[in-house]
KOLRO-847460 format. One record per residue (C-alpha): x, z, y; residue in three letters. Coordinates in steps of 0.25 Angstrom, whole numbers, always signed. Example, Ala and Ser with C-alpha at 12.3 -4.5 7.8 and 13.67 -1.06 7.14 Angstrom:
<sites>
[site [+49, +31, -18], "ALA"],
[site [+55, +29, -4], "SER"],
</sites>
This chain:
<sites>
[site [+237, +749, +409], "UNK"],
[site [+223, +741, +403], "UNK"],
[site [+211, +750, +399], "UNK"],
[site [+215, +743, +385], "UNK"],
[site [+211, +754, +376], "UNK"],
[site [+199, +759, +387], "UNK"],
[site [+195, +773, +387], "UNK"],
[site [+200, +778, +373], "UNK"],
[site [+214, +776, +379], "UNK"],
[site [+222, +790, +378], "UNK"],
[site [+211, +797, +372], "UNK"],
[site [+201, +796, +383], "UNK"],
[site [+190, +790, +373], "UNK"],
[site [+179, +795, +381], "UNK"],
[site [+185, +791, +394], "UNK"],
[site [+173, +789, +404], "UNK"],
[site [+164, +798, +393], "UNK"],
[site [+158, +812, +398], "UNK"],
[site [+166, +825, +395], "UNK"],
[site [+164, +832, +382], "UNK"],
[site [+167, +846, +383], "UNK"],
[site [+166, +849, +369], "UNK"],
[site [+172, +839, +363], "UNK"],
[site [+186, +840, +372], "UNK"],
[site [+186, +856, +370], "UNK"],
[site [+188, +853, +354], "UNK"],
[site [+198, +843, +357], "UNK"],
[site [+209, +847, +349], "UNK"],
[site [+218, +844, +360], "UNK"],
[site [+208, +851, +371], "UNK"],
[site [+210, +864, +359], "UNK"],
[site [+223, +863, +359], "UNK"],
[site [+226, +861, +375], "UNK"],
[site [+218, +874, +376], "UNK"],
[site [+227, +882, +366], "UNK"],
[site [+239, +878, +374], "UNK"],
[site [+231, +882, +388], "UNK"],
[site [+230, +896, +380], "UNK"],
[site [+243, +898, +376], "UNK"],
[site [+249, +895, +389], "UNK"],
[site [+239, +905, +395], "UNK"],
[site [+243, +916, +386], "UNK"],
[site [+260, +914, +386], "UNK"],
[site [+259, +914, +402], "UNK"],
[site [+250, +924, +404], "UNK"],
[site [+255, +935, +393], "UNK"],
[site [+271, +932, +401], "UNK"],
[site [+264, +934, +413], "UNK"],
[site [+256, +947, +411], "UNK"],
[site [+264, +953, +399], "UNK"],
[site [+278, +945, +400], "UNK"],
[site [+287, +954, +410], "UNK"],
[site [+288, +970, +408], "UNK"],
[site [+298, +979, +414], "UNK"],
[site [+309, +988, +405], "UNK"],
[site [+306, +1004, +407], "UNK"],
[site [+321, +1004, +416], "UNK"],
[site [+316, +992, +425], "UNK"],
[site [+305, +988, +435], "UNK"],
[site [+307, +974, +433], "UNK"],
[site [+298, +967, +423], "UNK"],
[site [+306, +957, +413], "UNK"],
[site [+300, +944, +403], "UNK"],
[site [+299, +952, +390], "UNK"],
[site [+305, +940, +382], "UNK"],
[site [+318, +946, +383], "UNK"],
[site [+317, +950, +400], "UNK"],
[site [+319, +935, +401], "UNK"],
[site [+310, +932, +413], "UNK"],
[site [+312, +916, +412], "UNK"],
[site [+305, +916, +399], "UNK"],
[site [+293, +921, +404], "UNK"],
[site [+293, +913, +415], "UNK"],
[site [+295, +902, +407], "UNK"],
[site [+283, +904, +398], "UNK"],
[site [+274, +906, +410], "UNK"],
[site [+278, +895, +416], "UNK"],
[site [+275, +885, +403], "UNK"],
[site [+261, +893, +402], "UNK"],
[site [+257, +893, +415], "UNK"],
[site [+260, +877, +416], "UNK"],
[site [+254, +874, +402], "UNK"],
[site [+241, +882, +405], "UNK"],
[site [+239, +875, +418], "UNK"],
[site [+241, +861, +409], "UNK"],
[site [+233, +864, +400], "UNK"],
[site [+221, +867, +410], "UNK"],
[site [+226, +852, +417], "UNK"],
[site [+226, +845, +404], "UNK"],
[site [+213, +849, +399], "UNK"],
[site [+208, +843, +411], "UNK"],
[site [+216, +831, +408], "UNK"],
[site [+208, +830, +396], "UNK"],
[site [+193, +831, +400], "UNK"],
[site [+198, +821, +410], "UNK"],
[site [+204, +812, +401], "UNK"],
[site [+193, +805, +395], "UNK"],
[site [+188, +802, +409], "UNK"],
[site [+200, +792, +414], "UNK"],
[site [+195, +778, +414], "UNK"],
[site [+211, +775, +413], "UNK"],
[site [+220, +773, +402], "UNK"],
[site [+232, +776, +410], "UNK"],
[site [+226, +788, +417], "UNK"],
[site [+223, +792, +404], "UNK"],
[site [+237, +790, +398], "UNK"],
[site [+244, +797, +410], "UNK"],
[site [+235, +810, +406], "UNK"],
[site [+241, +808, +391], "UNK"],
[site [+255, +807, +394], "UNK"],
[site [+254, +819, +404], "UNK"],
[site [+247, +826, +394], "UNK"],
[site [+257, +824, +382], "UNK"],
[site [+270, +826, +393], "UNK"],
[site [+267, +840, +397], "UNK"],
[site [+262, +843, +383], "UNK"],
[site [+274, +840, +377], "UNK"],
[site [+282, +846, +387], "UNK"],
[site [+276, +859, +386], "UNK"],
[site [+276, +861, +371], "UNK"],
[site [+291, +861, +372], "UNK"],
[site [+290, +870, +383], "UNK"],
[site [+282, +879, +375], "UNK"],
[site [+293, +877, +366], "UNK"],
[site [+304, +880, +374], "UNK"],
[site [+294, +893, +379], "UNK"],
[site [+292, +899, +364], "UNK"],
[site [+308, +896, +361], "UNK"],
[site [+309, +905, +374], "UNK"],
[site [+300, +916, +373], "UNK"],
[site [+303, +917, +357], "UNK"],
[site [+318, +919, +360], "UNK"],
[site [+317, +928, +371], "UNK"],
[site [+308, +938, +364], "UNK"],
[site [+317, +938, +353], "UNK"],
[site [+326, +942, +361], "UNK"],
[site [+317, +954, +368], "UNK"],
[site [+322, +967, +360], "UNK"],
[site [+317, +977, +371], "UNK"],
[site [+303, +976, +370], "UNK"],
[site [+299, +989, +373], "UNK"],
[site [+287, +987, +383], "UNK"],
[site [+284, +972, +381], "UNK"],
[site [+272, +967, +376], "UNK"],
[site [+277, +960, +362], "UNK"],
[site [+263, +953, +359], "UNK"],
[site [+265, +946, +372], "UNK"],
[site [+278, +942, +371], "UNK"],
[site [+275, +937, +356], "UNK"],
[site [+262, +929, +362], "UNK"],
[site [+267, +926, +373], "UNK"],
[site [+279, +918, +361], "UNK"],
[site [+267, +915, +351], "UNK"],
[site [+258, +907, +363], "UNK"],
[site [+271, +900, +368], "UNK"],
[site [+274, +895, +352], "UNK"],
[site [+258, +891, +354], "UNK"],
[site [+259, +882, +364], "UNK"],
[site [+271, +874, +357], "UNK"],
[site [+260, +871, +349], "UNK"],
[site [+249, +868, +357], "UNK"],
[site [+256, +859, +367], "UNK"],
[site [+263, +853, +356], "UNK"],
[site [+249, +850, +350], "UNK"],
[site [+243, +844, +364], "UNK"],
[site [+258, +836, +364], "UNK"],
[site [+252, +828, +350], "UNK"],
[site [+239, +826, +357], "UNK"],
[site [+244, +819, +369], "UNK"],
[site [+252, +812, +359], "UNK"],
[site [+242, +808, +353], "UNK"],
[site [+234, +803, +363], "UNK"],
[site [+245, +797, +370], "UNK"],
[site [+247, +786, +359], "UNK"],
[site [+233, +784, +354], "UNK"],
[site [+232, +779, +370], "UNK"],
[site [+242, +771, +370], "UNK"],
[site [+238, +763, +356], "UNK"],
[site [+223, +761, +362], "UNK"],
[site [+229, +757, +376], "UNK"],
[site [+238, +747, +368], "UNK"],
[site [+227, +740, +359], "UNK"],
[site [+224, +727, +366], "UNK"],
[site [+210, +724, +367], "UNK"],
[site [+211, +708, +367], "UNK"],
[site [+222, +701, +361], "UNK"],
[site [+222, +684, +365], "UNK"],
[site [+228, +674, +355], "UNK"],
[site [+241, +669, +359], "UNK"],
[site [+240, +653, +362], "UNK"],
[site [+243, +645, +352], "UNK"],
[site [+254, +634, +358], "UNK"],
[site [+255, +625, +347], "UNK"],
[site [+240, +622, +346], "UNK"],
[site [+239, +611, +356], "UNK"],
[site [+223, +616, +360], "UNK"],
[site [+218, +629, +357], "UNK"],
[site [+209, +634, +345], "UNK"],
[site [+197, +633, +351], "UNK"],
[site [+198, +622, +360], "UNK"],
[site [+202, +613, +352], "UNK"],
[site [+199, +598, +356], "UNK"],
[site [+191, +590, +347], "UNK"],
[site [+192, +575, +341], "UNK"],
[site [+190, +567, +351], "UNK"],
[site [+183, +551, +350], "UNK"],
[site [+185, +542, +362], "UNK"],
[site [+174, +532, +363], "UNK"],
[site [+174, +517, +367], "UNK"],
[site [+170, +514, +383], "UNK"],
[site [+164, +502, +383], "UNK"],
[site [+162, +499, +400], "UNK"],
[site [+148, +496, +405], "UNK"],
[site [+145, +479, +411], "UNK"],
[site [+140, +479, +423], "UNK"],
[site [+133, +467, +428], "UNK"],
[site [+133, +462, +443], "UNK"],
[site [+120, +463, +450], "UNK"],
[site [+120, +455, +462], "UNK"],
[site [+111, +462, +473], "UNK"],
[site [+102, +456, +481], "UNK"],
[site [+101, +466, +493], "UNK"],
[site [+112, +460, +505], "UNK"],
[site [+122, +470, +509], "UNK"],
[site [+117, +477, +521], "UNK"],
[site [+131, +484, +522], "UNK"],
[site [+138, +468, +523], "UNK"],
[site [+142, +465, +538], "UNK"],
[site [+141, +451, +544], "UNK"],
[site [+154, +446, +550], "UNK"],
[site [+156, +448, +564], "UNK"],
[site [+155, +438, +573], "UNK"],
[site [+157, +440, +588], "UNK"],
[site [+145, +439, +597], "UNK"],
[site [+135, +438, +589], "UNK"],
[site [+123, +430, +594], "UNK"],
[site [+109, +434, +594], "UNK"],
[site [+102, +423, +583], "UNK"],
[site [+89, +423, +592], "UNK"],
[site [+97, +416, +604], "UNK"],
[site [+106, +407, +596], "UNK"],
[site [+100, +394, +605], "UNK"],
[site [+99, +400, +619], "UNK"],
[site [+105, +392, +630], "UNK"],
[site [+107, +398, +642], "UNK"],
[site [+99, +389, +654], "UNK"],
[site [+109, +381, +664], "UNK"],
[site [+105, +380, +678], "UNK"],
</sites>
């Protein structure tokens, strides 16, 4: 893909510029990707230090939604991975406006609004989860309710929250391919009827009369050293022309 659009491409409008820290921490995407990073930190780590407790009859600790141990495994696992992915994609973004490259640019986009839209609808899918299987906990002698109702109130955050960072990407997805579409020069088409182009175009043109120059003979007087005699066999010498050889 062509730099057409240059750095402003994917929201990268300072790309080659210093780094702001203040201006990307009131972002509202740099807020909101925080609140998220927070929501996923307080749904894991209340399951994991408050989520399992063991009945007055049995040693063995249980999930208190409902003793269901795969739904507190469940919602660790989307916290754990969501609050490592928020740490990586608020690196993504201070790095962002320092790629040179449209498409670089528009790979860290599409990643960002794939896994954000995945994980709103696994935070989905968590609440739906939690909310029934607390429901369904009539025992809850010895279980720490405001945990288990946090634990469903942070998980109906985060629906939100990456819902939210799913518009941003969106967003920012389609305002780069519009400036990445904008030609920046646009060439004429030929015009085939015309027989000469606009600006080339020949003008009148006036022959005018040749009249050939007379030139007159001019005999020279100078001999023509290149001319040859003819050749004659023998040649005599001129001074010796009368000599008779003596008789005796």
């Amino acid at each position: 893909m062509e730099e057409t659009g240059g750095a402003s491409a994917y929201g990268a409008s300072l790309a080659g510029g210093s780094f702001d820290f203040y201006k990307f921490i009131r972002q509202p995407q740099t807020i909101v990707r925080i609140l998220s990073w927070i929501f996923a930190l307080v749904v894991f780590a209340t399951i994991t230090s408050e989520g399992y407790v063991n009945s007055p009859h049995s040693e063995e600790v249980k999930c208190i939604f409902n003793q269901n141990d795969s739904a507190c495994h469940y919602a660790i696992g989307i916290g754990v991975i969501a609050f490592l992915a928020c740490v990586a994609f608020l690196m993504l973004d201070v790095y962002l406006p320092f790629m040179s490259s449209a498409q670089e640019r528009k790979y860290a986009v599409m990643a960002d609004l794939g896994f954000s839209g995945a994980w709103s609808f696994l935070w989905f899918v968590c609440f739906c989860l939690l909310a029934s299987q607390w429901a369904k906990t009539h025992d809850v002698n010895g279980i720490p309710e405001d945990a288990a109702r946090a634990t469903v109130a942070f998980s109906f955050f985060s629906i939100a929250t990456w819902g939210i960072l799913t518009y941003f990407a969106l967003s920012r997805f389609r305002r780069g391919v519009n400036e990445v579409s904008i030609p920046t020069y646009t060439e004429a088409p030929p015009d085939h009827h015309a027989p000469y182009p606009p600006t080339y175009a020949p003008t009148s043109y006036n022959p005018t009369t040749y009249t050939p120059t007379t030139y007159t003979a001019y005999p020279s007087s100078v001999p023509d050293m290149h001319q040859q005699p003819p050749f004659t066999p023998n040649p005599q010498p001129q001074g010796d022309a009368g000599y008779q050889p003596p008789s005796y």
